[in-house]
N, C-alpha and C positions, 0 to 999 in steps of 0.2 A: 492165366495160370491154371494147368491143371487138378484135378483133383490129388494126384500122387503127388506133385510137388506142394502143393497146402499141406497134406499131411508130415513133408520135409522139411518145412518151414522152422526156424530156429525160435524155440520160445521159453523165456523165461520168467520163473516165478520166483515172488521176490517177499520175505517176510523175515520176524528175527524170531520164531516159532518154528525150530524145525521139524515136530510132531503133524505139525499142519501143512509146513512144506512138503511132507514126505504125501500125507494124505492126499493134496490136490493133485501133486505128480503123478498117481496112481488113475483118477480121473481122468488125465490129459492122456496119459501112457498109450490108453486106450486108443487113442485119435490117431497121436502123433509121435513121429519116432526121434525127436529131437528137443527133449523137453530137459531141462537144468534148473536147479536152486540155487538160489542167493539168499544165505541169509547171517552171513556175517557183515556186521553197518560199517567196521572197516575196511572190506573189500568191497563196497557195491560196485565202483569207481569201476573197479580194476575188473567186476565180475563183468557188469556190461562191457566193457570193451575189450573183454578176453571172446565173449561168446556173439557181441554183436544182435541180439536179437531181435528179430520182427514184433513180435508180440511181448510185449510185457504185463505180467498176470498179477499184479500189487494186492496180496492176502495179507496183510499186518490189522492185525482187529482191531484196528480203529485209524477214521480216515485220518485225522491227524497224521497218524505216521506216516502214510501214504505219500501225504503231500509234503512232510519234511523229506521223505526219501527223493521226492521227484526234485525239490530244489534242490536238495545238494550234488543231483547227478549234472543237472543245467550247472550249475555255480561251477563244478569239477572236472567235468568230462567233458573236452574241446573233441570227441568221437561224436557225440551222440546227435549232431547235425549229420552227421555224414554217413548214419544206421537211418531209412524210413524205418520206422516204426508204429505202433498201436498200441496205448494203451488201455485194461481194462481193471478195473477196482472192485473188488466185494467187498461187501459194506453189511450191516447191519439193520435193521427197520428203521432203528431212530438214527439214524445216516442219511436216510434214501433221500430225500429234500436238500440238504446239504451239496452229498456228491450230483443230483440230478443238476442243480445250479452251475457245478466246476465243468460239468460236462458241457453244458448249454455256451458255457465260455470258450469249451474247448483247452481247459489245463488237464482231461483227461477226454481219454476217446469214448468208454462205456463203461458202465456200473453191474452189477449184480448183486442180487439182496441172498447172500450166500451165507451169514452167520446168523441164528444156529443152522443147520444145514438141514436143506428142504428136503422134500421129494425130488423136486425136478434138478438131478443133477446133472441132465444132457443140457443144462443152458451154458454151463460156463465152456463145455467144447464149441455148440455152436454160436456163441460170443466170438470165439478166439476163429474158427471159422470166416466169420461179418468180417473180423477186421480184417484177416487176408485178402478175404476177396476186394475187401475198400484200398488193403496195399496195392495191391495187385493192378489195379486202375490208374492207382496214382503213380506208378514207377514207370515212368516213359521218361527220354530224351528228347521228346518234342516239345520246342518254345509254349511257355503259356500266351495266351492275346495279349495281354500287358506285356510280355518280354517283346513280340514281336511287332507290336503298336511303337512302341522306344525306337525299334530299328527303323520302324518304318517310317515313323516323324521325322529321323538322320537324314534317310535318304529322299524323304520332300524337301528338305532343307539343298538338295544339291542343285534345282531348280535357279534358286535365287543367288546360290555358290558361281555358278553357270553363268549366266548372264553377268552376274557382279565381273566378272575375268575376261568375257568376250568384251565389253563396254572398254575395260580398260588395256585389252588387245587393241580393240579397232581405233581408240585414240591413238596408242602407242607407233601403229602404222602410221595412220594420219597423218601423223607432228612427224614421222620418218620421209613422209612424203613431203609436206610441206620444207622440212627442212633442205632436202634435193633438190627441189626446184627453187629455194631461196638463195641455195651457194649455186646454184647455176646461173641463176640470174648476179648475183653481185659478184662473180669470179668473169663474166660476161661482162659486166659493164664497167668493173676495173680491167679489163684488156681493151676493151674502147678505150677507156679515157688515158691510158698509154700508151696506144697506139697511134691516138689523133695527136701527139705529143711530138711523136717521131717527124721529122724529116726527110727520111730517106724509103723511098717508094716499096723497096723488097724488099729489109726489118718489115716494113707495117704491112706488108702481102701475107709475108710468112704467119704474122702475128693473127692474122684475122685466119690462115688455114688453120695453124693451133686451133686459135678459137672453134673451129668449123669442124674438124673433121678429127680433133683428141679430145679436147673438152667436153664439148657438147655431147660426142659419143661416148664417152664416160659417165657424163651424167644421166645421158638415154637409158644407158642400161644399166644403172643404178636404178632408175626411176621402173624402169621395167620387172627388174626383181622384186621390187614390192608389192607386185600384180598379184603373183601365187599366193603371198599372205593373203592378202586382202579374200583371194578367189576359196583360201584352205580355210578361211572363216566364216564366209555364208555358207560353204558345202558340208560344216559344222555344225553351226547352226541347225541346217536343215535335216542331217540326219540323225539331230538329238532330240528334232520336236519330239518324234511319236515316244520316244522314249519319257521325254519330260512329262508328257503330255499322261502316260502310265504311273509316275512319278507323284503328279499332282495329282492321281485318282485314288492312290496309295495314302497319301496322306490325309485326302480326304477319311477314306476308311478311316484310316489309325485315329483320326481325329472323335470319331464312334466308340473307341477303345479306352472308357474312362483308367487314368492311373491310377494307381491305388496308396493310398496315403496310410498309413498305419500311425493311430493317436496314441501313445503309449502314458496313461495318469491312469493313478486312482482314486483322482476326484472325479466321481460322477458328473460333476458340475461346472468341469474342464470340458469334457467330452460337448458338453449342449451348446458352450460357447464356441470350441473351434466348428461344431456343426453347424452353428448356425455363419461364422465368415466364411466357411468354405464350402457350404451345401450351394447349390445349384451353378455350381461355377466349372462342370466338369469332370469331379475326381469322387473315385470310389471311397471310401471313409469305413475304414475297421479301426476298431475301438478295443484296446485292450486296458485291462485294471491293473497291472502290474509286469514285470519283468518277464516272468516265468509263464504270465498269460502272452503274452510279445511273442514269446521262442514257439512259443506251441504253435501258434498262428503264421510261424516264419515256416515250419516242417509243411505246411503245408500250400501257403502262399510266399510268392517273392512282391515283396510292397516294393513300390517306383520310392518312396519315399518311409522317411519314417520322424512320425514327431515326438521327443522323449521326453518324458518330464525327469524332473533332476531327484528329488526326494519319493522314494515310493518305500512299502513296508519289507515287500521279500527282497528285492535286486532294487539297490538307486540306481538311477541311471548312466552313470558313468561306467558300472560293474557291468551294464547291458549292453553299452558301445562296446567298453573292453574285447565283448567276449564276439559280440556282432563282426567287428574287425578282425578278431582271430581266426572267422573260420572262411575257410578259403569263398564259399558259396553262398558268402552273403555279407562279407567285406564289399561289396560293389554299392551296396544299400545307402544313399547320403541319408544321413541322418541330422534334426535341427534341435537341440535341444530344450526346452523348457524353464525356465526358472524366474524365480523370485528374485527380485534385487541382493538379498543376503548371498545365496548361491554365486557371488562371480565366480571363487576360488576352485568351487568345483566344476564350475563351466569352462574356464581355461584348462582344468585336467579334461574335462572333458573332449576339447579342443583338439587337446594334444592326442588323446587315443584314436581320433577318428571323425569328431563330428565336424561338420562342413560352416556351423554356426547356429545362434540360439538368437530364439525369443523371448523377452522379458515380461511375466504377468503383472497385472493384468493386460492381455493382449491388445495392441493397437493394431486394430481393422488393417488398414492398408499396408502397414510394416509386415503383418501375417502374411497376407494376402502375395507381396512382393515378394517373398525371400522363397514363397513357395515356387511361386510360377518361377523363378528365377533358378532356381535349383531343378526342375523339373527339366526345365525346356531351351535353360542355355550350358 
């Protein structure tokens, strides 16, 4: 992305302070030729998905609102998967520990210690700047390794597809053969034993040229057409090795290309337990505290899998399937759900929205361990 097109960039600034909205607009003005406020909290909905913006600039003097405005855009806005974006926060002193945390999780992109307002007020452009250019990297149509490790697992898989179909090709002739020369032989030796029956020398001449020169030449070349199969199945074979042979080095790779499992609790103390059944078994492990730390982590990764817990503070997790399902680019995500014994009721809603199936805590090792592999790789 160019420098002209950064400064064309669509970016919005978001507060219910319109004195202050007006103010940082004047900042950005400078920069950028596409800069808008939002700051009525019944429109935020409608504001983001009227303007779609790259950048999102959250000025509300105090981060609290910040972070109730960014749920309620997840919770409401089924757009805002489908806008990349960045966001950045200004904050306050006694903030800065606070936001520097949310950012470290990744529920926001960047901070600025912007109230009361410094000297250096070239930070917040070259903030909004950072983030484009991190847009700007991350906007390709090119597979991630985990998208294209999945395809490539598919098509090692075609290997043992292959052979499982030749095997039962090459029987299928087999027993075609076998059976030809079984009714030639017993359609042969019931015209003998009819023949030696007869009496009269020409019936049993005739009967034995039958035999000799329509029968047996019916079954010759019966027996003869099964050749070409036989002959179109090694010449198969053989022109599949090199490919198979690509195949199985493919998979090899893919096999390097750990999946990525997405924990979604906010019990810290979930998270060390499924680390520790599913650590060194293969699969990448991102760890989110809540629903809304989930989504963040979705804009910018696609997980192979995703484990949800049923009860969290901002988004339960059924409210997280919901919305996972709703959106076209990341409905494809099997997701396993979480829960406690109390939880059935919202496990079968959950069922019903989307999820593939749930585990029940406290976690039993191998039942984990199963449903994962089993959802991953069949």
């Amino acid at each position: 992305m160019t420098s002209r097109d950064l400064t064309a960039a669509h970016i919005m600034i978001v507060t219910d302070n319109v004195t202050d909205a007006d103010l940082i607009k004047k900042h950005l003005d400078t920069e950028f030729c596409n800069v808008v406020t939002s700051t009525d909290p019944d429109k935020a909905v409608a504001d983001f998905e009227l303007h779609m913006p790259e950048v999102l600039v959250l000025a509300f003097n105090s981060l609290g609102k910040s972070e109730r405005y960014y749920l309620e855009l997840y919770r409401c806005s089924r757009k805002i998967h489908t806008q990349p974006h960045r966001t950045v926060v200004l904050c306050n002193k006694d903030e800065v520990k606070h936001v520097y945390n949310l950012c470290k999780k990744e529920l926001f992109d960047d901070y600025i210690l912007f109230w009361p307002m410094t000297y250096d007020t070239t930070r917040l452009p070259m903030s909004v700047y950072h983030a484009l250019r991190e847009l700007a990297v991350t906007k390709t149509d090119e597979p991630t390794a985990a998208e294209f490790a999945a395809q490539a697992r598919r098509l090692a898989e075609l290997e043992t597809m292959l052979e499982r179909q030749m095997v039962r090709g090459s029987q299928q002739i087999e027993a075609t053969s076998q059976a030809v020369t079984q009714a030639e032989q017993q359609i042969g030796a019931a015209l003998d034993g009819f023949s030696r029956q007869l009496v009269q020398d020409d019936l049993r001449t005739e009967i034995n040229r039958i035999k000799r020169d329509e029968v047996q030449r019916q079954f010759h070349a019966a027996s003869e057409s099964v050749k070409p199969l036989k002959q179109w199945a090694q010449e198969l074979r053989r022109e599949c090795t090199p490919h198979l042979k690509s195949a199985r080095a493919l998979g090899a790779m893919a096999g390097r290309v750990q999946p990525i499992v997405l924990v979604v609790d906010d019990d810290e103390f979930q998270h060390r337990i499924v680390g520790q059944i599913l650590e060194h078994k293969g699969y990448h492990l991102t760890f989110a505290g809540g629903g809304i730390e989930a989504l963040k982590i979705m804009r910018k990764t696609h997980p192979n899998l995703i484990l949800m817990d049923v009860m969290m503070p901002d988004m339960n997790g059924l409210e997280v399937v919901r919305y996972i399902k709703s959106a076209p680019q990341l409905a494809d995500i099997p997701i396993i759900m979480m829960t406690g014994k109390s939880d059935k009721n919202i496990v079968i809603e959950s069922l019903n929205a989307g999820a593939i199936s749930f585990v029940v805590k406290p976690f039993d090792r191998d039942t984990l361990l199963s449903k994962v592999v089993q959802t991953l790789y069949y």
